[in-house]
N, C-alpha and C positions, 0 to 999 in steps of 0.2 A: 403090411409093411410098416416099418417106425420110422416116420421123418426127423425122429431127435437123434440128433449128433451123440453116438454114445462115448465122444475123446471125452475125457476127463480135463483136458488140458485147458488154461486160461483162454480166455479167448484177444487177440491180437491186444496190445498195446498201440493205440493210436503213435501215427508221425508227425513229431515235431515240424511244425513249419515256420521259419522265419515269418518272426512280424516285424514290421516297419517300424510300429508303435513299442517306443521300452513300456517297459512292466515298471508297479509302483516303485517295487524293489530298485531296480534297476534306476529310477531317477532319483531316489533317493542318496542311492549310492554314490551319486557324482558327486564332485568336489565344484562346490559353491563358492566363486567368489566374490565377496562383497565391496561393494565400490566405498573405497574411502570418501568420507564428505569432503565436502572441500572447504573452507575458512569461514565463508560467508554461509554456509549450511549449520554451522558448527555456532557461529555466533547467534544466530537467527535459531536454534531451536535453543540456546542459553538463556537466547531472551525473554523465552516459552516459560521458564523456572525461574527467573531471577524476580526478586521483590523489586516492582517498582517505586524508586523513591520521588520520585514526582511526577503524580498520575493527572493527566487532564492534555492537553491539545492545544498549539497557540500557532502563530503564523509568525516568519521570522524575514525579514525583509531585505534585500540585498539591490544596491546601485545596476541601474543597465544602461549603458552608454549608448546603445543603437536599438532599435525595434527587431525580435526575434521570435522564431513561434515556440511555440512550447516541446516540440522535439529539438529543435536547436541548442534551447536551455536546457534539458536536457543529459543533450549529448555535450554542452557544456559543464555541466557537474561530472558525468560521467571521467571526461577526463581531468579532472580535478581531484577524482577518485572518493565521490563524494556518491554515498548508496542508496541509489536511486530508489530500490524498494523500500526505503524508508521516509520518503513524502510520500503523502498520502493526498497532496493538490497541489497545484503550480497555476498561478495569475499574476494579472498584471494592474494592480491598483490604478496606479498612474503612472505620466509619464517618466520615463528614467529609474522605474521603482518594477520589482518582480515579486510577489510573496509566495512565501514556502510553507507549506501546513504541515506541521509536523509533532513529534508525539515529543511533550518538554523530558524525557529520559534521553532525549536524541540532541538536544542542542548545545550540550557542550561538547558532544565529536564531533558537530554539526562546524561549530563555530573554530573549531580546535582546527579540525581539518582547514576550513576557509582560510582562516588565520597564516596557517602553515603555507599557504598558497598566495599570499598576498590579498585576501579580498576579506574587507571590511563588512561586516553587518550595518544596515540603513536603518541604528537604532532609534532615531529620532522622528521616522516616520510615522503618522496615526492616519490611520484610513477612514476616519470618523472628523477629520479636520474639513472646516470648508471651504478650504484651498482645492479640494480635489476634483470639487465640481465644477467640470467645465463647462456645462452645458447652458449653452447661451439664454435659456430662456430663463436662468436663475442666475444670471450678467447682475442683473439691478435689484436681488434680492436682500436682505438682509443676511449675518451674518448668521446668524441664529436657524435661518430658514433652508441656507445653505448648508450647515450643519446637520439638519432634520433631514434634508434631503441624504448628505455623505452617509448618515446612519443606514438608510432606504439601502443607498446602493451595498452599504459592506452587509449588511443582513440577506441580499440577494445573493453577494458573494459566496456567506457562508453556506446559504442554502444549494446554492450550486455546487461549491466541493462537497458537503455532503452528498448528493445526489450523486456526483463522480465517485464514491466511495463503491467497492461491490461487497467487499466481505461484510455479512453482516450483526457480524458481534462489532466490526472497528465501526460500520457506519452508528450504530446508534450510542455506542460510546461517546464519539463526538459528538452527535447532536446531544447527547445528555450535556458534556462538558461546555457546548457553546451555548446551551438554557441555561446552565449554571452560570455562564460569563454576562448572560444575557446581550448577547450576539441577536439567539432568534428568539424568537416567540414561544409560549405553549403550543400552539397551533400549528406552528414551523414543527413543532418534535413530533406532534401525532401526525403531522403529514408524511415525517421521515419512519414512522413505525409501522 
């Protein structure tokens, strides 16, 4: 006996079965839509390609009538419409004084905006004056020593917004630019490297 099939004929074509999953085809084929940026998306990657014309990082000082935390302030720039991903630190020197670290391509919106809002820049402010020291155990210091000290504390400053920095192409930018202002140290820059 011959167990081969002697039909000549194809043998069945498999049945389609729905899959759940689309085919590559199939996802390709859809219509894609792409979310428009929005303003601040738009600006923010301009500022990706734009040459900057004054490259380096300074801190820009502004009056505080009351004591606030730093989400307060904030959410007070905020509504000032003032763009917050563009400080890169927020403190509070002394009293009645708030400083802003910010990248000097950004301080004339900076300032423009404020301006347009009624608030003044606390240009007269130096954080290296020793006036700022209040702490009692330097009451009966000289002025000079008092000074030596204010230097201590704004150098602790700096090294503190650096440390709050995450990205880190912007964190070592600023510690390069605040070695060049001679803010921190050599020692301060390899600790931030």
């Amino acid at each position: 006996t011959n167990n081969h099939n002697n039909n000549n004929s194809p043998p069945p074509a498999p049945t389609a079965t729905k899959s759940s999953t689309p085919s590559y085809a199939q996802m390709t084929a859809r219509k894609v839509t792409i979310k428009k940026p929005t303003t601040r998306q738009v600006q923010a990657a301009a500022r990706k390609l734009a040459l900057s014309t004054q490259s380096g990082f300074k801190f820009v000082y502004l009056h505080q009538h009351h004591r606030m935390t730093i989400k307060q302030l904030c959410d007070i720039l905020r509504k000032l419409k003032i763009d917050n991903s563009r400080i890169l630190d927020v403190h509070f020197p002394d009293r009645g004084v708030v400083g802003i670290l910010i990248h000097n391509d950004y301080e004339s919106d900076l300032t423009a905006q404020l301006n347009h809002r009624g608030v003044q820049l606390h240009n007269s402010f130096n954080p290296c004056h020793a006036d700022i020291v209040r702490d009692p155990e330097f009451k009966d210091k000289s002025t000079e020593e008092r000074t030596i000290q204010a230097k201590v504390i704004f150098n602790n400053t700096c090294n503190r917004a650096i440390n709050f920095i995450k990205t880190p192409h912007i964190k070592i930018a600023v510690a390069r630019n605040f070695l060049q202002q001679e803010w921190i140290s050599e020692a301060d820059l390899q600790s931030q490297l």
